[in-house]
N, C-alpha and C positions, 0 to 999 in steps of 0.2 A: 320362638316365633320364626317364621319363615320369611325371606325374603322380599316379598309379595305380601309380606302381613294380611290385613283383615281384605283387602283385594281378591275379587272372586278370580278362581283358578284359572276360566273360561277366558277372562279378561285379560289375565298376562300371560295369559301362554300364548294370546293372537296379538299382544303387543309389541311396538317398535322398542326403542331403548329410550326414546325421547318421553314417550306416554309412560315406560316402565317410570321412567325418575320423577313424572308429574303425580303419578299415581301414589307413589312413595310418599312423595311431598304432603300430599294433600290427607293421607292416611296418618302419617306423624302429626297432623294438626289435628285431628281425630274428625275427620270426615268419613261418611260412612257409605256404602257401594252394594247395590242393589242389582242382582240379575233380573231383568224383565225378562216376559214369556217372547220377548221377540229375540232372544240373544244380546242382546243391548244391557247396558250398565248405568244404571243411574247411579250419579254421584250429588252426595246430599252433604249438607251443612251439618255441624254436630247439632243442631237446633233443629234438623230435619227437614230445612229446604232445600228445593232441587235445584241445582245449578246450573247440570249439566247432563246429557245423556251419549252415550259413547257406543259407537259401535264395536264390536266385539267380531269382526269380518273384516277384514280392511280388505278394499278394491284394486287399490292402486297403491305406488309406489310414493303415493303422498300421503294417506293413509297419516303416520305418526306423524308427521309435523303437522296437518290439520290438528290431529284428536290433539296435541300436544299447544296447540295453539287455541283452540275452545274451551281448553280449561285456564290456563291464562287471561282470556278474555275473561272468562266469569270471574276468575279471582280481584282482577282488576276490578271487575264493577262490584264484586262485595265490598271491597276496602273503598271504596269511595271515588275513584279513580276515574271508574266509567270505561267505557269501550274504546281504542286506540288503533284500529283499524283491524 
């Protein structure tokens, strides 16, 4: 397996290093990562809920700490935690 495991190619290749290691994370717990028709990456629960949707373009130079920050947020609110700003 590759680096980038089950993580669509589209996805890390336009990722920062911060989104690279969440993306990793979230794949080792077996979450699963869907290209939509818009370029975009949904990220699903291994139960197949959507948690989160990721741009696959980043704009600006905050780009990966945003995307790296949305998905923390969602992880927080699966586990019970709730949103933390």
């Amino acid at each position: 397996m590759s680096a980038r495991g089950n993580v669509p190619r589209l996805a890390w290749a336009r990722s920062g290093p911060r989104t690279r290691r969440a993306l990793r994370d979230l794949d080792s717990r077996g979450f699963r990562f869907e290209l939509g028709g818009t370029g975009h990456v949904q990220v699903r629960t291994p139960a197949g809920d959507l948690i989160a949707t990721l741009a696959c373009t980043p704009s600006d130079y905050r780009a990966d700490a945003n995307t790296a920050s949305v998905i923390r947020r969602a992880l927080r609110t699966l586990e019970g935690d709730g949103p933390r700003g």
